[in-house]
C-alpha positions as CSV (number, residue, x, y, z in Angstrom):
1,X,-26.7,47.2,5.3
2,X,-25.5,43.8,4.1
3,X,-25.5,41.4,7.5
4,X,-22.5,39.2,5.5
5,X,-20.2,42.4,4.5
6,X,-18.1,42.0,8.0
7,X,-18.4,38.3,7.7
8,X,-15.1,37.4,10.0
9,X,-14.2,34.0,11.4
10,X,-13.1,34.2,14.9
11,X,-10.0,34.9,15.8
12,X,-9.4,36.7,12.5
13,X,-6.8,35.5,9.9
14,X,-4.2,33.7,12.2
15,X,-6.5,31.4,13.7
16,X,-4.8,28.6,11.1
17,X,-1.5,29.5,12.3
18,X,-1.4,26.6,14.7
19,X,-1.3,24.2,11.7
20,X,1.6,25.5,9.8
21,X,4.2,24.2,12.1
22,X,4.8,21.0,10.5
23,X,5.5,22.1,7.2
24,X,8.0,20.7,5.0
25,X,11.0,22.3,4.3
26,X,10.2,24.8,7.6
27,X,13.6,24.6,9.6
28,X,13.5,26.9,12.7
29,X,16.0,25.6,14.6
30,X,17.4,28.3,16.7
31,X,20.7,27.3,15.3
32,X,20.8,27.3,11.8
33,X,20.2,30.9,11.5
34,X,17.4,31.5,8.4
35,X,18.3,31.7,4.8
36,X,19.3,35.0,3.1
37,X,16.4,36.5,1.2
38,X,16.8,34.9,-2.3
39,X,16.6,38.6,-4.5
40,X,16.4,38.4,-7.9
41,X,20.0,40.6,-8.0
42,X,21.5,37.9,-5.8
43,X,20.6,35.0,-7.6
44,X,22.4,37.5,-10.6
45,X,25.4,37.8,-8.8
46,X,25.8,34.3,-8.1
47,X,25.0,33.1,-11.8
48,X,27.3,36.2,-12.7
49,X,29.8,34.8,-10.6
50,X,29.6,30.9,-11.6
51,X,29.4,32.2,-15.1
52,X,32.8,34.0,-15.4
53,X,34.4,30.8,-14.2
54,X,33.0,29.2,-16.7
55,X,33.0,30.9,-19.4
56,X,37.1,31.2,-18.6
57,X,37.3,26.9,-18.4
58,X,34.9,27.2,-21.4
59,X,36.7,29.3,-24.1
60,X,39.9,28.1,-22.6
61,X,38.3,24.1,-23.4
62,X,37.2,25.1,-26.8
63,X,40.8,27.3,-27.4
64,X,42.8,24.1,-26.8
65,X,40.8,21.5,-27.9
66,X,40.1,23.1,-31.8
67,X,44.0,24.3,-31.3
68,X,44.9,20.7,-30.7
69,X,42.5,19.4,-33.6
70,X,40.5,17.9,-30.7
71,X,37.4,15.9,-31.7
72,X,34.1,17.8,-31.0
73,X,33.5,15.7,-28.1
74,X,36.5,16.0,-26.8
75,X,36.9,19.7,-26.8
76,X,33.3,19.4,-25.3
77,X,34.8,17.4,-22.4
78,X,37.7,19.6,-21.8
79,X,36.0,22.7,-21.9
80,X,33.4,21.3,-19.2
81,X,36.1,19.9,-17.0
82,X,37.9,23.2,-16.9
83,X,34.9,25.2,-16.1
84,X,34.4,22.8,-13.5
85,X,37.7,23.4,-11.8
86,X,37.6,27.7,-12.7
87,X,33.6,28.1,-11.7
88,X,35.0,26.2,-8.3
89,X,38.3,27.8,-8.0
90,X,36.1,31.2,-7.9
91,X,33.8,30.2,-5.2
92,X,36.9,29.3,-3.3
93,X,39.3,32.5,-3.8
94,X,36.2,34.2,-2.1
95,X,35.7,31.7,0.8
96,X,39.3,31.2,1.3
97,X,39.7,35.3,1.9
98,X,37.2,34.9,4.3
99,X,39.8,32.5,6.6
100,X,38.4,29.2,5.6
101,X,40.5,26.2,5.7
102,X,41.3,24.8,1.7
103,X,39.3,21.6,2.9
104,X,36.1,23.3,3.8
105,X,36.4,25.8,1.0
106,X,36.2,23.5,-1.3
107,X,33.8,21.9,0.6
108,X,31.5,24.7,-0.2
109,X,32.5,25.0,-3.6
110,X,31.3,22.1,-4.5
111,X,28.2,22.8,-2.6
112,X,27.6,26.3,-4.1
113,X,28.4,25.6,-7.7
114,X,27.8,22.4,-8.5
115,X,24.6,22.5,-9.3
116,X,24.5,25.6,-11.3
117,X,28.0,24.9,-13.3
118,X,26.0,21.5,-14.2
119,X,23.0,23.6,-15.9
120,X,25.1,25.9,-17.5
121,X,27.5,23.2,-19.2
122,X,24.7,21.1,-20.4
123,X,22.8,24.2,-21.8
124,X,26.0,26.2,-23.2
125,X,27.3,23.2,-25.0
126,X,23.6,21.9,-26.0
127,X,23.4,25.8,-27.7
128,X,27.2,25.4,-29.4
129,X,26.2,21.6,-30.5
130,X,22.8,22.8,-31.5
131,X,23.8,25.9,-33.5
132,X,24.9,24.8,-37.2
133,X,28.4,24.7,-37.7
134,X,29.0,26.1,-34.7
135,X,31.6,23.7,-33.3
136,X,33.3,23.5,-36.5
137,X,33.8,27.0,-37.2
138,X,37.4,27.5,-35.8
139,X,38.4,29.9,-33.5
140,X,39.2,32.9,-36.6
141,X,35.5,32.3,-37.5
142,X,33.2,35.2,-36.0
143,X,30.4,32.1,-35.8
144,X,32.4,30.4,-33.3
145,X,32.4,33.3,-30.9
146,X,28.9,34.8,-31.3
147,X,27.6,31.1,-30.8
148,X,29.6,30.9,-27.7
149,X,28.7,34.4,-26.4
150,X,25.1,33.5,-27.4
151,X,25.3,30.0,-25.5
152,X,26.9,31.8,-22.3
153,X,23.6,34.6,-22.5
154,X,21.2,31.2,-22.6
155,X,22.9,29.6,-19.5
156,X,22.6,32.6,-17.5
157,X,19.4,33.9,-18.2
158,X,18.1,30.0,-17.9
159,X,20.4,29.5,-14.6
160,X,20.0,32.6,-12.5
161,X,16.0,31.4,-11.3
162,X,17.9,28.0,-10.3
163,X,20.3,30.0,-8.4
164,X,17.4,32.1,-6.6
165,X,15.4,28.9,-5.8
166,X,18.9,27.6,-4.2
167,X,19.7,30.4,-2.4
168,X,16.2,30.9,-0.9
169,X,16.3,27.0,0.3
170,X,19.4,27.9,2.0
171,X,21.5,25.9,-0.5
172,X,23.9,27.0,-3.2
173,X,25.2,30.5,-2.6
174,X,23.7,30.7,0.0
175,X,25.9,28.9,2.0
176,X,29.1,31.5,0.3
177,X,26.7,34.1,1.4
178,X,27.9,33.5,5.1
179,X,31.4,33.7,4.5
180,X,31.1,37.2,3.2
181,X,28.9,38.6,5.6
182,X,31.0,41.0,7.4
183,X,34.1,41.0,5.3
């Protein structure tokens, strides 16, 4: 009845696709091979993953640094630095089982988890610094702990979407992503 129901512009809905060649961010070379599907339960894993490293240089930080009396700041600085070096020292058991030279693997380590140890420290330690008392507490003091297990929850909850944007932009673990394949 209506002339305008079956309105369709020739050449249907692909007639633009000439035009999106030149989009940013588009890589097609034939030999890059495309970027894993970023899934929400990958990005998980690989928060999961970057998470247990720290959380092991984290407690480990805060265990020494309030056993040695450490200043806040300090035990702050120590617990970052080792979940630095066990976040990275993850990412590279995995990589290295895979055959990778120790060069390249920590090549990609850095490249994996760098970013996402980076957001988790500054959020986990903002949450135990924010917290009252928190710092303070001493490791017998159930505050202590809940604010750390609490701070971890906040980091991975705020750093798994981080990871999926990574991963789908061919970055982060994505790039461990290929070692595994096939292993």
């Amino acid at each position: 009845m209506d002339p305008h129901h079956h309105h369709h512009e020739p050449g249907g809905p692909d007639a633009a696709a000439p035009g999106h060649g030149h989009a940013p961010g588009h890589d097609h070379s034939p030999g890059h091979g495309h970027a894993p599907a970023a899934t929400w339960a990958m990005a998980a894993q690989a928060t999961l993953h970057c998470l247990t490293g720290c959380a092991i240089g984290e407690v480990l930080g805060m265990v020494v640094g309030t056993w040695l009396g450490l200043a806040n700041l300090a035990t702050v600085v120590l617990s970052v630095a080792l979940a630095f070096v066990f976040g990275y020292a993850l990412t590279m058991r995995g990589v290295l089982r895979a055959g990778v030279g120790l060069r390249a693997a920590l090549k990609v380590a850095l490249a994996a988890d760098t970013v996402s140890i980076a957001i988790m420290e500054v959020l986990d330690n903002a949450v135990m610094l924010v917290v009252p008392g928190a710092m303070d507490a001493g490791l017998g003091n159930a505050l202590f702990w809940t604010s750390l297990a609490g701070s971890l929850a906040v980091a991975f909850v705020l750093t798994t979407p981080v990871n999926k944007w990574l991963i789908g932009r061919g970055k982060g673990h994505a790039v461990v992503h290929q070692y595994h394949q096939g292993h």
